[in-house]
Backbone as JSON, one array per atom type, in Angstrom:
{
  "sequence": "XXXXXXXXXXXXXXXXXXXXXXXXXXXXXXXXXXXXXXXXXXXXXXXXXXXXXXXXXXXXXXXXXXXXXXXXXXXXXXXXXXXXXXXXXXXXXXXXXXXXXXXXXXXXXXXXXXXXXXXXXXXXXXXXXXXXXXXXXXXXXXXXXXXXXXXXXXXXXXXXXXXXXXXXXXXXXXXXXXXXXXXXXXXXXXXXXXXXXXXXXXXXXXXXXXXXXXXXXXXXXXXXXXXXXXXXXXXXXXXXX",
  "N": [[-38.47, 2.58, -0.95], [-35.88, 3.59, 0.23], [-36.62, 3.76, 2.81], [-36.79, 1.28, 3.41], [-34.34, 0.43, 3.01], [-33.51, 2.06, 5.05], [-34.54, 0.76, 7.79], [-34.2, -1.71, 7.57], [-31.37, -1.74, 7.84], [-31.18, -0.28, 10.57], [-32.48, -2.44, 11.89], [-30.39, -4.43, 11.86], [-28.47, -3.67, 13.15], [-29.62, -3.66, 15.63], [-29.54, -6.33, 16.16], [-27.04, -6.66, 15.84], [-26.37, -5.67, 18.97], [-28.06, -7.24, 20.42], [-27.12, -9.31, 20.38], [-24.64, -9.47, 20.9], [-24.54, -7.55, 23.72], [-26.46, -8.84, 25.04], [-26.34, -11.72, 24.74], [-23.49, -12.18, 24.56], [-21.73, -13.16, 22.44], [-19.02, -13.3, 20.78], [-18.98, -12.93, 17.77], [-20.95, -11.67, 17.56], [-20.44, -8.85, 18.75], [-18.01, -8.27, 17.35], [-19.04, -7.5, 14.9], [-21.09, -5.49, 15.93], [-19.17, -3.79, 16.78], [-17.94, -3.05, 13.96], [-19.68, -2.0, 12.67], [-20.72, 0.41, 14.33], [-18.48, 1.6, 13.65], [-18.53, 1.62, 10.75], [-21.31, 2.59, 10.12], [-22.69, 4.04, 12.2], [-20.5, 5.8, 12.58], [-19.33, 6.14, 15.3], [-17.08, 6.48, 16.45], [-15.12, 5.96, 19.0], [-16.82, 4.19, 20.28], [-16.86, 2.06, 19.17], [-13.78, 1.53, 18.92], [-13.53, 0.93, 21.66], [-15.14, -1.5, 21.74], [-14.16, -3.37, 20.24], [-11.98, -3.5, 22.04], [-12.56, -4.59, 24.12], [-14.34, -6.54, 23.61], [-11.67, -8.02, 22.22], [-9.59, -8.15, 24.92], [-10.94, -9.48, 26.42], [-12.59, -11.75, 25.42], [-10.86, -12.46, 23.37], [-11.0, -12.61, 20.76], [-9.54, -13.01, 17.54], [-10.13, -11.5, 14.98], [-11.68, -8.83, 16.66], [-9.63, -8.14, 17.8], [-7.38, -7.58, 16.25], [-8.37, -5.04, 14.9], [-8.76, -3.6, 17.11], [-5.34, -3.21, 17.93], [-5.51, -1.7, 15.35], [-6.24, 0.58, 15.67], [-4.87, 1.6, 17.99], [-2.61, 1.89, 16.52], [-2.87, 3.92, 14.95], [-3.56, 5.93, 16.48], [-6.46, 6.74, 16.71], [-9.5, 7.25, 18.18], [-7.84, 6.87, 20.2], [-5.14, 7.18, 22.03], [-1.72, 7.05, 20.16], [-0.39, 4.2, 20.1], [2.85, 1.88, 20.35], [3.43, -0.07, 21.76], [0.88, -1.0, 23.28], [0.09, -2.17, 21.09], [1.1, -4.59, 20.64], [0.26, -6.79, 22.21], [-2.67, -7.66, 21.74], [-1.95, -8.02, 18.77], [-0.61, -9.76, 18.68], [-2.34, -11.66, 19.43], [-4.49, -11.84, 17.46], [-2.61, -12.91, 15.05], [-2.33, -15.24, 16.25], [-4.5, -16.2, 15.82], [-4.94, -16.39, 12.75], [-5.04, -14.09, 11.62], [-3.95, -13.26, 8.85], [-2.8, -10.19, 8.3], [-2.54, -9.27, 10.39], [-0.32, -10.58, 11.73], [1.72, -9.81, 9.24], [1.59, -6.82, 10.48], [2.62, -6.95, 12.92], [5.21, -8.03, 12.27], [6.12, -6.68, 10.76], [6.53, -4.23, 12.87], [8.26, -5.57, 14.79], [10.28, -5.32, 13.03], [11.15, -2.59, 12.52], [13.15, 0.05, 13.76], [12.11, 2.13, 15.34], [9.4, 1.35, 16.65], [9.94, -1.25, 17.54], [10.93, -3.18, 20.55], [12.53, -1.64, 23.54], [13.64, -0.16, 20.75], [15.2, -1.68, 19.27], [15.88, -3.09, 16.22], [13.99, -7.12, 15.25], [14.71, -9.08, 13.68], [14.79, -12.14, 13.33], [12.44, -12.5, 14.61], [11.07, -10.8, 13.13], [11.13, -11.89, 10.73], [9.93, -14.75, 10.66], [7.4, -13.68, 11.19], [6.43, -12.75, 9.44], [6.53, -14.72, 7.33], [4.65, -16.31, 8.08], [2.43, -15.03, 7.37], [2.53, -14.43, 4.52], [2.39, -17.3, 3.88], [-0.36, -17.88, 5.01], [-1.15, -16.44, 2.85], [-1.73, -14.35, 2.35], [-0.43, -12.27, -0.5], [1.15, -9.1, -0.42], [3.07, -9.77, 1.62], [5.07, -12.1, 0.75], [6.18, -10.69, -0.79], [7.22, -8.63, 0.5], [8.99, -10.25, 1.95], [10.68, -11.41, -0.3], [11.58, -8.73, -1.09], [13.33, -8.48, 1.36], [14.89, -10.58, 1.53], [16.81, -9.87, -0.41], [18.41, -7.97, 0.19], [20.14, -6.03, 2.57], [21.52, -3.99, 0.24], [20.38, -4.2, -1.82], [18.92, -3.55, -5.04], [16.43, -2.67, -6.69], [13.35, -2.93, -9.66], [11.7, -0.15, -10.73], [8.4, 0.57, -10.62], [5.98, 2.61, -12.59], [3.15, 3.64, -11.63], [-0.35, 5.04, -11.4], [-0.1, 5.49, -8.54], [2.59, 6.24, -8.55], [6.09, 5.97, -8.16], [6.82, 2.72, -7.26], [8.28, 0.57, -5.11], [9.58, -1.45, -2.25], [10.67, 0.55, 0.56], [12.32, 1.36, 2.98], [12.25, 2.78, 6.56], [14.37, 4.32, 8.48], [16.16, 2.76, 11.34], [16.23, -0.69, 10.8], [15.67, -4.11, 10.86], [17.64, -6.63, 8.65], [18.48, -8.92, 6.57], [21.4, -11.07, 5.54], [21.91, -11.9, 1.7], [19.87, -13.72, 0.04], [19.47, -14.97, -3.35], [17.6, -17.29, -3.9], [15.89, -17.24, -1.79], [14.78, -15.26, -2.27], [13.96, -15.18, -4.75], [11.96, -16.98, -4.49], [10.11, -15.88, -2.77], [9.5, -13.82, -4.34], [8.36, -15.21, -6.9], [5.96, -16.5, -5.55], [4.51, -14.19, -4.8], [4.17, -13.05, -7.4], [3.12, -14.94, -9.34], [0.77, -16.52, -7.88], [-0.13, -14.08, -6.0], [-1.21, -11.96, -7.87], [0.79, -9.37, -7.56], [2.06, -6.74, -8.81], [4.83, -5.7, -8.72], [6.15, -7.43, -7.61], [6.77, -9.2, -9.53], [7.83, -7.38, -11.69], [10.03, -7.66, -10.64], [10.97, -10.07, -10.45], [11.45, -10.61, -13.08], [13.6, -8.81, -13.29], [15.58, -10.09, -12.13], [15.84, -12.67, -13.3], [16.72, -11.55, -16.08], [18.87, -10.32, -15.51], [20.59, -12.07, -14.29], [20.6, -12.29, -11.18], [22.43, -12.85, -8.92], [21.01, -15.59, -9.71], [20.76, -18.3, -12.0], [20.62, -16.47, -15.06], [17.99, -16.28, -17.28], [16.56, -15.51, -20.0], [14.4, -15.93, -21.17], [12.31, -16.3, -19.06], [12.62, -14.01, -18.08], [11.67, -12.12, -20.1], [9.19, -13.17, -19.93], [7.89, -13.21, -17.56], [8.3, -10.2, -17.73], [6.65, -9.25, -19.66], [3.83, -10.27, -18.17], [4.13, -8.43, -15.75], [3.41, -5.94, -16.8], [0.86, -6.58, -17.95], [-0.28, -6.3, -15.71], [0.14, -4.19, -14.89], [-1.93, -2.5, -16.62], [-4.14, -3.53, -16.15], [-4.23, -2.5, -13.57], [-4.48, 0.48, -14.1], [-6.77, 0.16, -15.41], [-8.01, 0.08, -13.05], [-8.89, -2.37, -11.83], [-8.21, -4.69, -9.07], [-5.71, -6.35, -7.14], [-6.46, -10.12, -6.08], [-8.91, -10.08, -6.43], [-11.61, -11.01, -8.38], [-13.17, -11.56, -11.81]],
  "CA": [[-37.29, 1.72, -0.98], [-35.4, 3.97, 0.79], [-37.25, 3.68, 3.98], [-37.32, -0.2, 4.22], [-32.97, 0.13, 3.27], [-33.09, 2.45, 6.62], [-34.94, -0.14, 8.75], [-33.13, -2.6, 7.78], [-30.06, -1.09, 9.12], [-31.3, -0.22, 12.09], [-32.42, -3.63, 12.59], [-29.31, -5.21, 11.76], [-28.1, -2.86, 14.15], [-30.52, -4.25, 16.86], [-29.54, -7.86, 16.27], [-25.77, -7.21, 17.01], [-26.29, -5.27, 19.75], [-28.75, -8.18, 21.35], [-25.87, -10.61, 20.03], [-23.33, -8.95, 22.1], [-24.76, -7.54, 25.01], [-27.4, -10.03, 26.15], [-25.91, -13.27, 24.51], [-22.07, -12.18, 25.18], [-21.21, -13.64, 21.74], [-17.88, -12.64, 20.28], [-18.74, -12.27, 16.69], [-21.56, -10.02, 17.0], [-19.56, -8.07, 19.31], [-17.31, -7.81, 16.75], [-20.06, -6.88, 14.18], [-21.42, -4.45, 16.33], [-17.92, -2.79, 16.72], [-18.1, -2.85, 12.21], [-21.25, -1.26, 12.23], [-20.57, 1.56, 15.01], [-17.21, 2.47, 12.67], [-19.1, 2.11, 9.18], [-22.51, 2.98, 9.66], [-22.77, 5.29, 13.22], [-19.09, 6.85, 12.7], [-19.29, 6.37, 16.5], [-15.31, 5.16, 16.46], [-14.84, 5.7, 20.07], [-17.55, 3.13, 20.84], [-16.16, 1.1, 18.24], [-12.76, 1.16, 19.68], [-13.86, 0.34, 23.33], [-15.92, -2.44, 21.95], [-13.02, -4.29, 19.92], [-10.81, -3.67, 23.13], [-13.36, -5.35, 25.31], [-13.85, -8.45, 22.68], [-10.04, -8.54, 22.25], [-8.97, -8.31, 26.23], [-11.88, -10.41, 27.2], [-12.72, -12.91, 24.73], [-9.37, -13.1, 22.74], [-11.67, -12.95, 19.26], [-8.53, -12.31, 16.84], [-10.57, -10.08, 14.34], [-11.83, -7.75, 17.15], [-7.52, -7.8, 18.19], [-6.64, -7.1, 15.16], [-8.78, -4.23, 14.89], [-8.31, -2.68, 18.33], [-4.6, -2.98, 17.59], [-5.01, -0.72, 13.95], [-6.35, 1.91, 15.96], [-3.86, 2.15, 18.77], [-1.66, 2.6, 15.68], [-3.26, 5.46, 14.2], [-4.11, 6.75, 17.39], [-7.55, 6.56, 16.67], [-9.95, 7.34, 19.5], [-7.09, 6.76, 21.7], [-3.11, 7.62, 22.23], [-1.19, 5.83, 19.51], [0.89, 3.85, 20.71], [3.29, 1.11, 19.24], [3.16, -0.37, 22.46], [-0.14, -1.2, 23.15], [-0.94, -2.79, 19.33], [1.62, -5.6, 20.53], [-0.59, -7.66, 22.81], [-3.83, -7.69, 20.41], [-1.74, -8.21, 17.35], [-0.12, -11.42, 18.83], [-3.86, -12.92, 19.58], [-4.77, -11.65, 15.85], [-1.66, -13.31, 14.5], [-2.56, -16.37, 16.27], [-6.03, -16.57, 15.25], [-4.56, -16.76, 11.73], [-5.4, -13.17, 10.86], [-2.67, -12.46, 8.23], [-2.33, -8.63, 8.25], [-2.07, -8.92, 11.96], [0.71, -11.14, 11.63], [2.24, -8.86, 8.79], [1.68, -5.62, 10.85], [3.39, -7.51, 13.78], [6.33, -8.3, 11.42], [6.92, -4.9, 10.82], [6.94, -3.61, 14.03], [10.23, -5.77, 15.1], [11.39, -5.08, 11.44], [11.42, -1.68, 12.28], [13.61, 0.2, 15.44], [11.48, 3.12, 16.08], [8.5, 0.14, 17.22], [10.17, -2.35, 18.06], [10.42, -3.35, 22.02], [13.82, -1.41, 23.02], [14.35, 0.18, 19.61], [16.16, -2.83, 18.84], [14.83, -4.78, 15.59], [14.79, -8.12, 16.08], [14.97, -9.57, 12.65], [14.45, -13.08, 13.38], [11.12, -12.57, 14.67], [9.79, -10.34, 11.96], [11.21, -12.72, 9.19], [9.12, -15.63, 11.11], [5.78, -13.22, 10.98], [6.07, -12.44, 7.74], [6.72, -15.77, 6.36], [3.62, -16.83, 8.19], [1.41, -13.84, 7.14], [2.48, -14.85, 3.59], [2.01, -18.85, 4.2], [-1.4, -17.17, 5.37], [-1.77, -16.1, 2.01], [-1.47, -12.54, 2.23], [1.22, -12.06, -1.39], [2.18, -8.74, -0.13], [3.67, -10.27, 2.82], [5.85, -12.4, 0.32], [6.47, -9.55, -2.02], [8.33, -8.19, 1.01], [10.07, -11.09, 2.09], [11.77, -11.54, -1.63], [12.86, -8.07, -0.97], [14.42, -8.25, 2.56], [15.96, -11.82, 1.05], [17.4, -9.25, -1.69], [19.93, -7.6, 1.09], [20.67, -4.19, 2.66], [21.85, -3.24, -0.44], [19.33, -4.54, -3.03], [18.51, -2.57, -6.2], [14.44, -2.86, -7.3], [13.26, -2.39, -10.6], [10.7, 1.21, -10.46], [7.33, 0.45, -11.61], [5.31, 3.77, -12.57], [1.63, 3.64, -11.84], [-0.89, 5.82, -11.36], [0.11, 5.32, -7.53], [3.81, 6.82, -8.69], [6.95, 4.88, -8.56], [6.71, 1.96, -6.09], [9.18, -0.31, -4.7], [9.85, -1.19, -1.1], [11.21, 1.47, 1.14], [12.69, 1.43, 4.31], [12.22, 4.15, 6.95], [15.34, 4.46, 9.82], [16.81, 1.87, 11.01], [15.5, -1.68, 10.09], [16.19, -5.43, 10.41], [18.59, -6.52, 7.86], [18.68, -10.2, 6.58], [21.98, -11.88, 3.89], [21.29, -12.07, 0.26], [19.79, -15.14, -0.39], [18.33, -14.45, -3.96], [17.0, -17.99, -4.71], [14.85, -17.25, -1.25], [14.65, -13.88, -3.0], [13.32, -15.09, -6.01], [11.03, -18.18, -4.27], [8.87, -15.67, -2.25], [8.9, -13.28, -5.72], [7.78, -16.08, -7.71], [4.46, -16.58, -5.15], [3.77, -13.22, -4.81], [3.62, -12.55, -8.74], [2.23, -16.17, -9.3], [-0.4, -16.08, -6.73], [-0.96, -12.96, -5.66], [-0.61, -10.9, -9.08], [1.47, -8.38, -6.71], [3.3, -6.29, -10.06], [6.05, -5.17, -8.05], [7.09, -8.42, -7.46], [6.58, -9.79, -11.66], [8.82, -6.65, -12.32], [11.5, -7.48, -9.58], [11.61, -11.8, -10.49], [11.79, -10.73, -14.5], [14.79, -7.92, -13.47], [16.36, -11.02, -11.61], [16.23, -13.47, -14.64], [17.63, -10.93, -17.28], [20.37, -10.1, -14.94], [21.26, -13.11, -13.32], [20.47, -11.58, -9.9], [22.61, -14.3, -7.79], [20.52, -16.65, -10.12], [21.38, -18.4, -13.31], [20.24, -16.04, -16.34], [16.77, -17.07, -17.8], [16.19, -14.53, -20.94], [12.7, -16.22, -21.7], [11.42, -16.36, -18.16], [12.74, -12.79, -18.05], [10.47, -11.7, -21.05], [7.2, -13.96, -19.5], [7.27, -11.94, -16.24], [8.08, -8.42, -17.79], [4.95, -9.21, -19.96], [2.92, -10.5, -17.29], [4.14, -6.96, -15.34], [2.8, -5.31, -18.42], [-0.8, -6.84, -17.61], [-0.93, -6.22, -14.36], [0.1, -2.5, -14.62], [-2.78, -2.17, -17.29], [-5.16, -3.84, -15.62], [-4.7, -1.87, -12.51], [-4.9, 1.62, -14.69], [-8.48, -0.38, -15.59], [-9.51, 0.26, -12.1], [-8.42, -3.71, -11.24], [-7.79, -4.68, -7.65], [-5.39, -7.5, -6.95], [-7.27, -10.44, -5.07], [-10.36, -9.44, -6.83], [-11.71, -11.44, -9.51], [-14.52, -11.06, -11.87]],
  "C": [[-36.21, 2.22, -0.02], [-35.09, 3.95, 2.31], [-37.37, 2.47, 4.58], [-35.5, -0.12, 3.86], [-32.8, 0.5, 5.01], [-33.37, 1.48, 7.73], [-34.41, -0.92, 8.65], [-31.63, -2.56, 7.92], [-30.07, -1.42, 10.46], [-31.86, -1.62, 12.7], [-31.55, -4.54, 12.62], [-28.64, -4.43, 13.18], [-28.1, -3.38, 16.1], [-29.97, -5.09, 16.95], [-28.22, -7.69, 16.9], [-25.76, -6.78, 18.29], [-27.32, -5.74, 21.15], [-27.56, -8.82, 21.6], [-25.16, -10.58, 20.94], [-23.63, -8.5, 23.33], [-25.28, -8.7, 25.72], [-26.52, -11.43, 25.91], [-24.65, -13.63, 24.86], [-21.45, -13.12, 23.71], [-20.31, -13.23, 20.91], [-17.98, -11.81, 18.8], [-19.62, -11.03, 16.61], [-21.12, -8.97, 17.86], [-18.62, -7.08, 18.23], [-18.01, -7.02, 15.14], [-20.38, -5.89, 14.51], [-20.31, -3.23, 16.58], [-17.6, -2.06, 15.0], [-19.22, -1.84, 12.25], [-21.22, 0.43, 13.14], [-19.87, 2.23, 14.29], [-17.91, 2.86, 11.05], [-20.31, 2.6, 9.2], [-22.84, 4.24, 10.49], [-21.53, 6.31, 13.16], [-19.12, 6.76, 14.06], [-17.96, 5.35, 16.95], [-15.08, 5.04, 17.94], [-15.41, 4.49, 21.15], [-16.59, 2.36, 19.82], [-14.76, 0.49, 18.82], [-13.17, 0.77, 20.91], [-14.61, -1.11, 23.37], [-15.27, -3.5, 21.11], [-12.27, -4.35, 20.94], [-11.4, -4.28, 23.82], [-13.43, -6.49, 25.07], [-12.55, -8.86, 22.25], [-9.61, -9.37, 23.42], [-9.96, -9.53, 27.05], [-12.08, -11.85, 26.86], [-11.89, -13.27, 23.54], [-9.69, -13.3, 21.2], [-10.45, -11.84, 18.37], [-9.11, -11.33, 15.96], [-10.72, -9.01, 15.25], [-10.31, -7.43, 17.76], [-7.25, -7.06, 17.45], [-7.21, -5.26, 15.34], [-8.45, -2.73, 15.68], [-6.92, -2.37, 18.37], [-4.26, -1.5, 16.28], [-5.69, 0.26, 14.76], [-5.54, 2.3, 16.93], [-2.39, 2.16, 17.94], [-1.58, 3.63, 15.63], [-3.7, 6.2, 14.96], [-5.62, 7.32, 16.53], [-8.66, 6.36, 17.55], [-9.5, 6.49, 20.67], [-5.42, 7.16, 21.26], [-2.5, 7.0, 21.32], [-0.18, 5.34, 20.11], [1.39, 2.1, 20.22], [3.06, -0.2, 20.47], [2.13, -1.0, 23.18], [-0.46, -1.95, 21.62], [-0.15, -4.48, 19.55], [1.05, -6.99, 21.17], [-1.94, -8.3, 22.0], [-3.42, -8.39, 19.52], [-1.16, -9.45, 17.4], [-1.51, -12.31, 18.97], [-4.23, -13.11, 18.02], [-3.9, -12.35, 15.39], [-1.71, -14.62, 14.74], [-3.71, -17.15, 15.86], [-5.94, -16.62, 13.92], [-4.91, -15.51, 11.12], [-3.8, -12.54, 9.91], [-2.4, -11.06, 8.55], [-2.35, -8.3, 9.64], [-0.58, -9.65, 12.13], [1.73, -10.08, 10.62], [3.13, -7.39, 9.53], [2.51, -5.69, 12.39], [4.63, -7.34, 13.08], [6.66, -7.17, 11.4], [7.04, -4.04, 12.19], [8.19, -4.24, 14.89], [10.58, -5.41, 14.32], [11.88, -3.15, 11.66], [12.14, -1.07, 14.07], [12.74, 1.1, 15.96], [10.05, 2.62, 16.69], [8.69, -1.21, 17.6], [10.54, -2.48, 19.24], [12.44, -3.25, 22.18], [14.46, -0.79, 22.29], [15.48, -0.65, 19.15], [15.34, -3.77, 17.65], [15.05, -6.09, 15.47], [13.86, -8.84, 14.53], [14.48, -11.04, 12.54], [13.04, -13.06, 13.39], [10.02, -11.63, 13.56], [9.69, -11.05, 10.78], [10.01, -13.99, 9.22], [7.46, -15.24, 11.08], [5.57, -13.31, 9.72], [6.1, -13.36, 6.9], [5.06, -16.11, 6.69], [2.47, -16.13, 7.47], [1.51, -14.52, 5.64], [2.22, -16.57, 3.32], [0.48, -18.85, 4.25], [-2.51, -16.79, 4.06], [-1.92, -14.64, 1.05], [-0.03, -12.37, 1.3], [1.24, -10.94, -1.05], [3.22, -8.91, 0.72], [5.15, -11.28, 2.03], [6.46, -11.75, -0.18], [7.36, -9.0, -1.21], [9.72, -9.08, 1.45], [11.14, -11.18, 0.61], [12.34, -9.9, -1.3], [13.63, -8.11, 0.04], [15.58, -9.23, 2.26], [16.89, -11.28, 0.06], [19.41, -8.78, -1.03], [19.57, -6.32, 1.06], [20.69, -3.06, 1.25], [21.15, -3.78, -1.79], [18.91, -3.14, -3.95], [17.01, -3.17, -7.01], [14.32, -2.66, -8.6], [11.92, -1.93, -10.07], [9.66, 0.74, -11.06], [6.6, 1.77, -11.49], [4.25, 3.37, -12.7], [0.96, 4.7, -11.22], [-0.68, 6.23, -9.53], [2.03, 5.89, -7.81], [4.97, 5.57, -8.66], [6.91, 3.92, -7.18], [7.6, 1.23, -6.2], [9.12, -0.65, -3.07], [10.88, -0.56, -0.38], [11.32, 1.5, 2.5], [12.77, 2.9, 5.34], [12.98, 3.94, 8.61], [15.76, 3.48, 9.65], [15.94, 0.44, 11.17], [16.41, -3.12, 10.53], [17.03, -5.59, 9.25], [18.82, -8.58, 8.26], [19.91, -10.07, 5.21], [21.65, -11.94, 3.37], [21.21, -12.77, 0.71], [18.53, -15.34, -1.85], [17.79, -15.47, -4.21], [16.3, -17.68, -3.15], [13.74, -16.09, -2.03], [13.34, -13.64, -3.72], [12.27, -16.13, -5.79], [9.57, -17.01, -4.11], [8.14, -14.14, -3.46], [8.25, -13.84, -6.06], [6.12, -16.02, -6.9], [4.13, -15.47, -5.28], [3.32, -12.35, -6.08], [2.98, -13.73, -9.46], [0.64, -16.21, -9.24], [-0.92, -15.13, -6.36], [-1.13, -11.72, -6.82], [0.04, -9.59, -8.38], [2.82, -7.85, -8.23], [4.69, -5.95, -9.9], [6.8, -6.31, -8.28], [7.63, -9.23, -9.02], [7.84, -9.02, -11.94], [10.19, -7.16, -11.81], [12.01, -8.86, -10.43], [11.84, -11.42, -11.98], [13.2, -9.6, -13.94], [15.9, -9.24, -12.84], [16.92, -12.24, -12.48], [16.79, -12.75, -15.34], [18.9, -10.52, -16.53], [21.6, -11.03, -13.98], [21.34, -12.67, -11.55], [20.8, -12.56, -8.89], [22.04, -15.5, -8.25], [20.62, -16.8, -11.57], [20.35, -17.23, -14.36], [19.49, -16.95, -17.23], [16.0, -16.04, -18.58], [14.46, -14.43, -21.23], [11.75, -16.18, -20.45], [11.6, -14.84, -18.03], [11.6, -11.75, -18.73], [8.96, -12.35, -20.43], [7.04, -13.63, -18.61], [7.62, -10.07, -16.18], [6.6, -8.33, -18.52], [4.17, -9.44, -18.69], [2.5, -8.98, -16.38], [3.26, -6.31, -16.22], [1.41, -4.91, -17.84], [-1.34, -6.32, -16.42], [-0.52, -4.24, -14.26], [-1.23, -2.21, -15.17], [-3.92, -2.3, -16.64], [-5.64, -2.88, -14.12], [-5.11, -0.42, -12.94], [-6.65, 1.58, -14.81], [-9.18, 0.12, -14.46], [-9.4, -1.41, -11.04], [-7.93, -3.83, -9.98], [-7.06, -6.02, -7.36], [-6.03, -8.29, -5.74], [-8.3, -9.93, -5.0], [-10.24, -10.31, -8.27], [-12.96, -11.13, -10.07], [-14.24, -9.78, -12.76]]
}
C-alpha cells in the first residue's frame, strides 16, 4: 500500500510537470509549484515557478503565492516592494487574502509605497476581500470603523487574548459604529469569527454609538460562548462537519 501511495505521487508529479512544461498550462504550473513546496520541500523551485506563472501568465493563485514569499523572504529577499505587483493580479483574479494582504500593506506605513498609509485604498481592499467572503477581512473593517481610539472586548483562548492590534503607524478611519457594527454583524453571522460576536454583543450592552439592545447583547455573548468552546474542541472556523 505504501508503495502504490509513493507512485502515485510521483506520477502526479509527472503529470504537472508535462502540464506545465510541454503544454504551458497555467494551472498545472501552478500545481507543480504546490507540489515542489508540499511534497519535494524544493521552495526555491517553487518560488521561481509561481514567479514565472505570475509575471508571465498573470494566473492570480500562482501571484498570490509568489507575493507570500517575497513577504517572508522565502527563497528570496523579502521585500514589501516586490509582493505589490503580484498581489494586485491576485486581488484582481478575486483571490481574497491577496486582496486582504494588499489592504494591509497601505494600512500600514512601514509597507506602504513612501511610508505613507493611504487609507482610502486599504479600506477599498478590504471591503472587497470581505465582499469576497473572507469574514476576517470584515472582522477588521468593524474594527478600523471603531476609530483610533476604539476599546475591544479581550477574548481568552487557548491562542491568548486576541483583539486587533496595530503595529506603528497605521491608516486611521472616523468612528462610524453602525459601519462598525454592519461589518461585525457579517463577520460573526457568516463567518463565525468570535472576536467579532464578542465585539457586536460589547456594542449592544453599551450602546457603542448604537442604540442599546440588552437581548441582542446576551444572543451574541452566548453565541461568543459557542464559538470559544467549539474552538477549544479543536473547531476551525469555515470548516463544517
Amino acid at each position: 500500500m505504501q508503495k502504490e501511495r509513493a507512485e502515485y505521487v510521483q506520477n502526479i508529479g509527472i503529470e504537472y510537470r508535462y502540464g506545465c512544461y510541454e503544454e504551458k498550462q497555467p494551472e498545472s504550473c501552478q500545481l507543480l509549484g504546490e507540489y515542489f513546496e508540499a511534497v519535494e520541500k524544493k521552495y526555491e523551485e517553487a518560488f521561481n515557478l509561481f514567479a514565472e506563472n505570475c509575471e508571465k501568465r498573470k494566473w492570480p493563485r500562482s501571484c498570490y503565492k509568489y507575493a507570500t514569499y517575497c513577504l517572508a523572504g522565502k527563497a528570496t529577499e523579502p521585500s514589501y516592494e516586490k509582493a505589490f505587483p503580484p498581489l494586485e493580479i491576485a486581488c484582481n483574479g478575486n483571490i481574497p487574502k491577496a486582496c486582504k494582504r494588499l489592504s494591509q500593506l497601505y494600512w500600514m506605513a512601514a509597507s506602504a509605497p513612501n511610508n505613507q498609509p493611504n487609507t482610502s485604498k486599504a479600506v477599498e481592499l478590504m471591503k472587497k476581500s470581505c465582499e469576497l467572503e473572507d469574514y476576517q477581512s470584515c472582522w477588521t473593517l468593524s474594527n478600523w470603523y471603531l476609530g483610533p481610539d476604539a476599546k475591544f472586548a479581550k477574548i481568552k483562548t487557548k491562542r491568548g487574548i486576541t483583539r486587533e492590534t496595530n503595529i506603528g503607524e497605521t491608516g486611521s478611519i472616523e468612528k462610524d459604529a453602525n459601519k462598525a457594527l454592519e461589518y461585525g454583524l457579517i463577520a460573526c453571522d457568516n463567518g463565525n469569527v468570535l472576536e467579532a460576536c464578542s465585539n457586536v454583543a460589547r456594542m449592544y450592552y453599551i450602546g457603542d454609538g448604537i442604540p442599546k439592545d440588552i437581548e441582542k447583547a446576551k444572543h451574541y455573548k452566548e453565541r461568543a460562548k459557542e464559538l470559544k468552546l467549539m474552538l477549544r474542541k479543536g473547531w476551525t472556523p469555515g470548516l463544517t462537519g
